[in-house]
Structure formats: structure tokens, C-alpha cells
N, C-alpha and C positions, 0 to 999 in steps of 0.2 A: 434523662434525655441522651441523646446518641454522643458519642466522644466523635465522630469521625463528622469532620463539616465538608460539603463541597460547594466551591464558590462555582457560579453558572453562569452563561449568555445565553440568550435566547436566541435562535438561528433566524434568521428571518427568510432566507432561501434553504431551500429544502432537492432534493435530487442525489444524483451522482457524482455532478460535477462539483456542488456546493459542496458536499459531505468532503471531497477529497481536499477544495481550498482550508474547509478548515482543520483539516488532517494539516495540512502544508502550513500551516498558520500555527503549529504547536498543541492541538488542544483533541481533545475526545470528545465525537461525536456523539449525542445521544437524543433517548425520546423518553418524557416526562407523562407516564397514563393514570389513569385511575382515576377516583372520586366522580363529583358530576361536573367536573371540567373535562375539555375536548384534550387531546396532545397537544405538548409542545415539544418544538425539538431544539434541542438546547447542546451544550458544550461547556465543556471542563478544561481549561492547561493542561497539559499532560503530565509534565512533571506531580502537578499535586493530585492527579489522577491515580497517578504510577505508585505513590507514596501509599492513599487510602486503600490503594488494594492490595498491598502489600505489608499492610499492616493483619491479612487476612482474617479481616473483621467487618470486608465491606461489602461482600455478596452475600444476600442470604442476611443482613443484619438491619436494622434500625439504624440510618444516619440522617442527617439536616442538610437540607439543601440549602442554601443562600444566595438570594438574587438579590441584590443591593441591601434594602431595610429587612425585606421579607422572608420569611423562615418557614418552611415545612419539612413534617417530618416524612421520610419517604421511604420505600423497600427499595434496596439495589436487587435485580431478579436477574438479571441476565446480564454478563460478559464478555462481549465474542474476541478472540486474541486472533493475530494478522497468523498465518498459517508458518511464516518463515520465519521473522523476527521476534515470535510472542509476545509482540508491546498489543497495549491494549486496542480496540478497533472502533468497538462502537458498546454502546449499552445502554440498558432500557432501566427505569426509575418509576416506582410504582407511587403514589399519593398515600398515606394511610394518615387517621388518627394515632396520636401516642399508645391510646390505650384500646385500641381497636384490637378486636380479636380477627384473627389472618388467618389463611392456613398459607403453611410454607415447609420446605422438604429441609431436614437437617439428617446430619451425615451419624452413620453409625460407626464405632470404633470398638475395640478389643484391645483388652488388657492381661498381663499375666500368662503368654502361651506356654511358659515353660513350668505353667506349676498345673497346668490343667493334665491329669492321669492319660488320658485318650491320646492326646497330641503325644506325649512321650512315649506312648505306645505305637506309635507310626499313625496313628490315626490324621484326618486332618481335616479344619474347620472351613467349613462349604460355608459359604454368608450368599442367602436368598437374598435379602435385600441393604446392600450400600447406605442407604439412608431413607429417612422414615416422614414420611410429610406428619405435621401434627397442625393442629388450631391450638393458638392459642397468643395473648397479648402479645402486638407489634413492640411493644417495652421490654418482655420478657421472654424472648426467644435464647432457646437452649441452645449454647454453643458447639453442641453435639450431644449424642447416648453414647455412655460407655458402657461397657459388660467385663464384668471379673471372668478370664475363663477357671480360675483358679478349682480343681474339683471335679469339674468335669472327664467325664469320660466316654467312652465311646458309643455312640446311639442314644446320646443324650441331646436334645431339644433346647435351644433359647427362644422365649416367644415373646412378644410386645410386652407381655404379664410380667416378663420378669426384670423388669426397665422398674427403677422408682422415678417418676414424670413429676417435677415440678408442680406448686398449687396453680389453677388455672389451666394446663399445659392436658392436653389429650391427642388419643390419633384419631386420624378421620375415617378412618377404615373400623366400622362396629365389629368386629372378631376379634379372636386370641390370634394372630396371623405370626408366622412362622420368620421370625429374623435368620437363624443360622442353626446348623447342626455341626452337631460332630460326627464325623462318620468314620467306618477302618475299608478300609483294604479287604479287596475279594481274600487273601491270604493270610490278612489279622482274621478276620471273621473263622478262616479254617481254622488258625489255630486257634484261638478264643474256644470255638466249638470242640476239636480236641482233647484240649485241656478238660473243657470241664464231664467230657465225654471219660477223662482220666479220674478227674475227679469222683463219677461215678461209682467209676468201676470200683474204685477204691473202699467206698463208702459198703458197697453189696457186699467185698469181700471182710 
């Protein structure tokens, strides 16, 4: 089960002007959706708001909510930060089973830039897509994809296929779809071309 618990109130007024007493009251405002129950709009302290998201394991992950006796387990989906001060604003709390299959977006990362041939080459890694929605168990969501660039070189391809995905874990997009390239320079490419234009030559003679 989740490491991260958040104790709740239930809000019993709801608007703008409610939302901001209980901004002024210390605590973060939020809405509880999902399953076949209606919303509820509830609230966090802040301070132990401040903590679970900063533990950055609490958007995008499996945690417990706790309203007195009662426990569920819930998706944090949404964040929104105050535009000036970056403290937290408001946020949305989804309902799931523990072992409920979800689809949710998790972030894509890159390892190793200085041992991939291309990048050393002046080339440089174009990333199509930041992170990757996938299904799979609300218990077992991947903390992220990583990719060795290690080897890589230039006009070389990374594609979903070359991710090893957890048991359970898939993406929801049926394709080989494109994560990132490696690409050179209008002027790697000439000389790449060049070269082996040299290399040719060399070969006939």
C-alpha cells in the first residue's frame, strides 16, 4: 500500500469565497472523483500537504487518504501551484482500487549522454515525447522509463520497444511509437557525408 497518507476534511461549502477561507485557514484545497461515488471537496493542512509533495512521490502515485476511521486508496492527478509564491493551490484526488488497472502518464528520463557516439559527435537528442501514458496496476506504477543512451549514434531511433516495461505495465497507444532520436547537424551530416564520400574514394583507388 501507498507510504504517503493524507489526513482530509470534507468542505462543506464549496465556491470562491469558501475555497480561499480555507486557503486562509492553513490547509489545501481539493476535489475527491472517481468510482461510483459523486465529488467531494475536501482539504489538506498545508504544511502536511507541502511535505507529501515534496517527497515527489505524490503526483502521478498511489497514496491513502484518511478521513477519521476510513481509508482509500486514491490517484493524486492534478497539482495546480499559486503562480507567485509556488505553494501548493488546489488538487484533484482520483478514487481507485489498490489493484485496479489505471492508465496514467509517467515521465521519460535519459541516462548516460556522454557515452552515446552521436551526442559526442555534436549530434543532439530530440525527445518526441517527455513522458509515456501506460495501464497498468494503481499498486504498481513505474517511477519513471529510463534509456541508456550509451552506443548510440547518430540517426539512430528510440522507440516504446526498447523500454523493458514491468510485468503487468503496457502502453496504451497499440504502435512501436517514436520516444526520441538522435539527430546531427545540417553540417555533421556534410561531413559524415564527406567522409565517407573520402572513404570511397579511397577504397576505388
Amino acid at each position: 500500500m501507498a507510504d504517503i497518507v493524507l489526513n482530509v476534511e470534507v468542505r462543506e461549502q464549496t465556491g470562491t469565497g469558501a475555497t480561499r477561507s480555507v486557503r486562509r485557514s492553513g490547509k489545501v484545497p481539493g476535489v475527491l472523483y472517481g468510482g461510483s461515488k459523486d465529488p467531494v471537496a475536501i482539504a489538506v493542512p498545508a504544511n502536511e500537504f507541502r511535505k507529501a509533495l515534496y517527497t515527489g512521490k505524490l503526483l502521478g502515485h498511489l497514496v491513502t487518504l484518511k478521513y477519521g476511521e476510513e481509508t482509500q486508496p486514491v490517484i493524486a492527478k492534478a497539482i495546480d501551484m499559486h503562480p507567485v509564491t509556488d505553494e501548493p493551490w488546489h488538487f484533484d484526488l482520483y478514487r481507485v482500487d489498490e489493484h485496479q488497472q489505471i492508465k496514467i502518464s509517467v515521465p521519460v528520463h535519459f541516462t548516460n549522454h556522454e557515452a552515446s557516439p552521436g551526442i559526442k559527435r555534436g549530434g543532439t537528442l530530440n525527445v518526441v515525447r517527455h513522458d509515456v501514458e501506460l495501464s497498468c496496476p494503481a499498486d504498481a506504477i513505474p517511477e519513471e522509463l529510463v534509456f541508456d543512451l550509451a552506443g548510440l549514434d547518430i540517426g539512430d531511433t528510440i522507440r516504446i520497444s526498447s523500454f523493458t516495461l514491468p510485468k503487468g505495465v503496457e502502453p496504451t497507444v497499440d504502435r512501436d511509437f517514436v520516444i526520441a532520436t538522435v539527430a546531427g547537424t545540417s553540417a555533421q551530416a556534410a561531413a559524415d557525408a564527406a567522409a565517407e564520400g573520402d572513404e570511397a574514394a579511397s577504397d576505388e583507388a
